[in-house]
C-alpha positions in Angstrom: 160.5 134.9 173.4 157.3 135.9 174.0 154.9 133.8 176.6 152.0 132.5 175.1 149.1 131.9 176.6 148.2 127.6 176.7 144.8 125.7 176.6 144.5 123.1 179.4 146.2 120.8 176.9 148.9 123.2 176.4 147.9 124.4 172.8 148.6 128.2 172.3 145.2 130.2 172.5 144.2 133.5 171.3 144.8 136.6 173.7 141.4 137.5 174.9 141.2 141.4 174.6 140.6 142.9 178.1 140.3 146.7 177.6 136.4 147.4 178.2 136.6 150.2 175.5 137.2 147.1 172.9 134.5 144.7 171.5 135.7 141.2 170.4 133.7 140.4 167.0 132.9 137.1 168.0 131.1 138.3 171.5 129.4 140.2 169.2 128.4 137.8 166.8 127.5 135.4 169.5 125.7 137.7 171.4 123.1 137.9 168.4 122.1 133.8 168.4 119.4 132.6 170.1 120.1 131.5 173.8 118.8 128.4 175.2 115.5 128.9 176.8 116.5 126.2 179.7 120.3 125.1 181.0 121.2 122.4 178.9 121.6 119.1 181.3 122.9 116.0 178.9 120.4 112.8 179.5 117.5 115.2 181.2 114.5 114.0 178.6 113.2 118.1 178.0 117.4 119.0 177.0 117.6 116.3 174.9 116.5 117.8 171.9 117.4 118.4 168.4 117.0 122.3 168.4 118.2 123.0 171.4 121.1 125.5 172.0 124.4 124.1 170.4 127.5 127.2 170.6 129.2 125.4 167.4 126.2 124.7 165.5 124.4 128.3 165.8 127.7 130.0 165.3 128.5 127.8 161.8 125.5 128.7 161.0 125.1 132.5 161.4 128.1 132.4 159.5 127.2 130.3 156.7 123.8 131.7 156.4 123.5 135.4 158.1 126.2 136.3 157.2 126.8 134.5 154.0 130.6 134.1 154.6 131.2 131.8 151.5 129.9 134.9 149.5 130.8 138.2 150.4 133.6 139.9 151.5 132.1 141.4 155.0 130.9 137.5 155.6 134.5 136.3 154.9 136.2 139.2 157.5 133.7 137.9 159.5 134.4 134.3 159.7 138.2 135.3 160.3 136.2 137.7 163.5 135.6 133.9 164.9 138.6 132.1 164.6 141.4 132.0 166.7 144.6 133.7 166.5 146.0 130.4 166.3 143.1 128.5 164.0 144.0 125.7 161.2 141.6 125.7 158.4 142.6 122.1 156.4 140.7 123.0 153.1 141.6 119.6 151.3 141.0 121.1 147.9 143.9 123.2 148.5 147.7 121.5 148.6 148.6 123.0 152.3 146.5 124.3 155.6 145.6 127.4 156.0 147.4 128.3 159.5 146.5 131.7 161.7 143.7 133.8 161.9 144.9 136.5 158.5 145.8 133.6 156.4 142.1 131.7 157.2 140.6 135.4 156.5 143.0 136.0 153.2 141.5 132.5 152.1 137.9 133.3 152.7 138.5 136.4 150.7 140.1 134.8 147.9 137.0 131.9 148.3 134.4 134.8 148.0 136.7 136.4 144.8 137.1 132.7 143.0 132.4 132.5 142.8 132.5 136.1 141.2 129.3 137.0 143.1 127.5 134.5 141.2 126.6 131.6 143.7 126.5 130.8 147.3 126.7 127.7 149.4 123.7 126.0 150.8 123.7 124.1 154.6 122.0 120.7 154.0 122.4 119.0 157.0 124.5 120.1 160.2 124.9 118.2 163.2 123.7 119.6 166.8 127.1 119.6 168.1 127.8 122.3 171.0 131.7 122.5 170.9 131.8 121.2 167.1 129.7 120.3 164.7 130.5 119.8 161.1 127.7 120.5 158.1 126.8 118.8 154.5 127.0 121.2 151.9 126.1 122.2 148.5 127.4 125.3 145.8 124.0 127.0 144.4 123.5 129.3 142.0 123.1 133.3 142.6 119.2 132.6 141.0 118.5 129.9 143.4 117.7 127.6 140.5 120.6 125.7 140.3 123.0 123.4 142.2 126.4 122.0 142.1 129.6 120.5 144.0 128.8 119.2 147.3 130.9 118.3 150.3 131.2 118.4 154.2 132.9 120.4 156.6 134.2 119.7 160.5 134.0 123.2 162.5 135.6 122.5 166.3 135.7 125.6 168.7 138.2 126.2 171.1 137.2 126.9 175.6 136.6 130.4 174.6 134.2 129.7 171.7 137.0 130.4 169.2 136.6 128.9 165.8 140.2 126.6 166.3 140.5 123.8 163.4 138.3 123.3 160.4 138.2 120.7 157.3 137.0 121.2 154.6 136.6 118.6 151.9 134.7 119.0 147.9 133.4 115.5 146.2 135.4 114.4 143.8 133.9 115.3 140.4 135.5 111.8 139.2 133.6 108.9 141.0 135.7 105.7 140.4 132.9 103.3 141.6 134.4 100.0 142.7 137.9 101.1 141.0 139.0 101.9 144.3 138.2 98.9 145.8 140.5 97.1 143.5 143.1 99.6 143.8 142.9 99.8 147.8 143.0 95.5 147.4 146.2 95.9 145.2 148.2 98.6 147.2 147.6 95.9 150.2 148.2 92.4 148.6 150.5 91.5 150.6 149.0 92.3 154.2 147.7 89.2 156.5 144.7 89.1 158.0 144.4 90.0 161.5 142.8 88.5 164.7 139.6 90.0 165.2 139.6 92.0 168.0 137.9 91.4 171.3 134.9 94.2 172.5 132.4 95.1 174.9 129.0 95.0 173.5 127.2 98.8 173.7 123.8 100.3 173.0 124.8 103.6 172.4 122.0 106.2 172.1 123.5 109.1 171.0 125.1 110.2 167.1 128.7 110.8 168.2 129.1 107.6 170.9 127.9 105.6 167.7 129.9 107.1 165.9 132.9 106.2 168.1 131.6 102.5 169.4 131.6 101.7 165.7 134.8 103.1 164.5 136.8 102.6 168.1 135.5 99.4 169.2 133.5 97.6 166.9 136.0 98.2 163.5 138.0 95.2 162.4 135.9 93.0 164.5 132.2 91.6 163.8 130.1 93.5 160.9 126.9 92.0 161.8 127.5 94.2 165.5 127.9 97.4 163.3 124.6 96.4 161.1 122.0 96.9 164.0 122.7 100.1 164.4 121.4 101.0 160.8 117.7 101.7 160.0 115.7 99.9 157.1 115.6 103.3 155.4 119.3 103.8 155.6 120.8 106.4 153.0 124.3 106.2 152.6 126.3 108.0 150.3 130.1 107.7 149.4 131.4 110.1 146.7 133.6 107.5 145.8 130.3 106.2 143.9 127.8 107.9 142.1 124.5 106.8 143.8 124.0 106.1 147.2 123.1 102.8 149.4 119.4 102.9 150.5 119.0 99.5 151.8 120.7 97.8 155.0 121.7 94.7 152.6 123.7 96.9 150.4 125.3 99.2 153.1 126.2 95.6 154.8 127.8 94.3 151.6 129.6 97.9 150.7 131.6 97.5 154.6 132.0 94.0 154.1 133.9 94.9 150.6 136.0 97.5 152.4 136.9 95.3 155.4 140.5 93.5 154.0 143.2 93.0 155.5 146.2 95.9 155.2 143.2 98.7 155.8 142.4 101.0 158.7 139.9 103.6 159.1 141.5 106.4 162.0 139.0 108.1 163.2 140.6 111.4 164.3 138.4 114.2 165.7 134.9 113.8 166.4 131.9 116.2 167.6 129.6 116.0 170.0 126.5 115.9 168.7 123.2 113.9 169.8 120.7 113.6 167.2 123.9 113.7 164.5 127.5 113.7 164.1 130.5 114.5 162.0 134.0 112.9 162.0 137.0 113.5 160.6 139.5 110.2 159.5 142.0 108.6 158.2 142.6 105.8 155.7 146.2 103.6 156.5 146.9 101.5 154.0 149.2 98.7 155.4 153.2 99.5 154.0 152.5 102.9 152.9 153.7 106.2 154.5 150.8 108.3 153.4 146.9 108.4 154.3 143.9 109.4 152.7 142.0 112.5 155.0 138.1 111.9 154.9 135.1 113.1 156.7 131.6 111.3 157.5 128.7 112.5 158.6 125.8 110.3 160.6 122.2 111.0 161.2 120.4 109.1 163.8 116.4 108.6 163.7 115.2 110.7 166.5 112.7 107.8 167.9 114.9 104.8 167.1 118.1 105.7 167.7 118.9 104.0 164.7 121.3 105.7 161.4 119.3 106.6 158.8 121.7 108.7 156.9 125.6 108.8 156.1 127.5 111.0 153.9 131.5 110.0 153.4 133.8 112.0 151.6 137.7 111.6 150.8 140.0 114.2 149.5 141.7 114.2 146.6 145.2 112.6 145.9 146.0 115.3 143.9 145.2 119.3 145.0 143.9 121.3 143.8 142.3 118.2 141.8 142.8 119.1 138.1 139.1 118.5 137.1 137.7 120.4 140.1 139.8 123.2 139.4 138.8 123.5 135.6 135.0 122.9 137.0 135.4 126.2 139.5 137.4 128.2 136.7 134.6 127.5 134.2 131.6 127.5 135.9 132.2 129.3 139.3 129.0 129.6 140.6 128.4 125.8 140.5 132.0 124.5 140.8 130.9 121.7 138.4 130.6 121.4 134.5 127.2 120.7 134.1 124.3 122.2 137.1 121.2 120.1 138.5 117.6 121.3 139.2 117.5 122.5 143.2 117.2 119.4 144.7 116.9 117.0 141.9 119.5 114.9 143.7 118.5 114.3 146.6 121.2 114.5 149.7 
């Protein structure tokens, strides 16, 4: 068999083309982003910023934006340029992972051939993550005039700046409100409650050890300890529902509903960003052998430290979900039945 070459962690990595005559297309691509104008130093005050240089972050979006990958066909050949030979691209709308660097670029294609040239997609917010970073998204129209499906998506690079593992996850275009708190409650009826577990109390300054303290230390202990990390002017939206939180009395009652016995949130991969951060997780219910994949995204005040925005976002028991899937065939440059004014929404 043939020896392939291993990460430190003994993943398999792509074989870095040596022959001076040939270009990688991601040194090239990378080669056109802004450098940083200082070397970055984490916890040096002038470093410390939210536009400094971030490797995953400028590469998403070049991509996303330069050279419009959800759109055209060059853009699509080009996001397969930056994967790895050995990438996994977990599009959740989509029944299996997309596994290899010519099955991620087939996919893109086909993504790029499903909008008909009518629509692109539009970055809202992306995190300031350096070796991943993940991005809040929205379908627009080809006029500009119109919007549609939104969702979020994790990007992690690989040691040689290799796009390695993305996921990708679409709102749901149903939004069963507080339906799935009752049907979460009934799936884990029979569950008893837990002893809370013990923690070390942190003031974590940065999005991603936030992100962490809360899910990794803080979870299935005390909710008031999560609560101080949120500003006043906390937005939190979960496309479970179909408006979002905006004040830290209902974001505290929304966690308190969800914190039950028989329930876990895993996290599973997170970035490392400063000023924000995206997540990927899992949702165990107690007794049952599946989980729910999700995704959140958290935005930290610059000057507080505190959260003052959160997008979470589930996939889909069923894929390709049989609404979204009518909603793209129908009305592909929006991927939803009926389009909203450019920002009549909000985030």
């Amino acid at each position: 068999t043939a020896n392939i070459p291993k990460t430190r962690d003994g993943n398999p990595r792509a074989i870095e083309l040596s022959c001076p005559m040939v270009k990688n297309p991601l040194q090239s691509l990378l080669e056109t982003l802004p450098k940083p104008a200082v070397p970055e130093i984490l916890g040096r005050k002038d470093t410390l910023s939210a536009d400094r240089f971030c490797k995953a972050r400028e590469l998403v979006t070049s991509l996303v934006n330069e050279e419009k990958c959800f759109a055209t066909k060059n853009g699509a050949i080009a996001f397969g340029d930056a994967c790895a030979i050995d990438v996994v691209y977990e599009d959740c709308f989509e029944p299996k992972s997309f596994v290899g660097r010519k099955a991620v670029t087939d996919h893109m294609k086909a993504k790029v051939d499903e909008r008909k040239g009518k629509g692109d997609v539009r970055i809202d917010k992306i995190s300031d993550g350096n070796i991943a970073c993940g991005y809040a998204w929205t379908w627009v129209s080809g006029d500009g005039k119109e919007e549609g499906l939104r969702g979020t998506t994790f990007v992690q690079l690989n040691e040689s700046g290799e796009i390695q593992y993305v996921r990708e996850i679409p709102e749901p275009l149903y939004k069963p409100g507080d339906l799935i708190l009752e049907l979460l409650k009934a799936a884990t009826k029979d569950a008893q409650p837990k002893t809370p577990k013990s923690f070390q109390r942190k003031t974590p300054k940065t999005a991603n050890e936030v992100a962490k303290y809360l899910f990794l230390d803080v979870q299935g202990s005390e909710v008031e300890e999560g609560m101080r990390f949120f500003s006043e002017n906390i937005v939190y939206r979960d496309f479970n529902y179909e408006e979002p939180l905006r004040n830290t009395v209902e974001v505290q009652k929304f966690i308190e509903d969800f914190s039950f016995p028989g329930i876990e949130f895993k996290p599973d991969r997170f970035d490392d960003g400063i000023f924000s951060t995206c997540f990927t997780w899992e949702v165990r219910l107690e007794g049952q052998d599946t989980a729910v994949k999700g995704m959140s995204f958290y935005e930290l005040d610059p000057d507080t430290r505190l959260i003052t925005y959160v997008r979470d976002i589930p996939e889909s028991a069923i894929k390709p979900p049989p609404l979204g899937l009518l909603a793209r065939k129908l009305r592909p440059d929006l991927g939803v039945f009926q389009g909203f004014a450019v920002g009549s929404r909000g985030l």
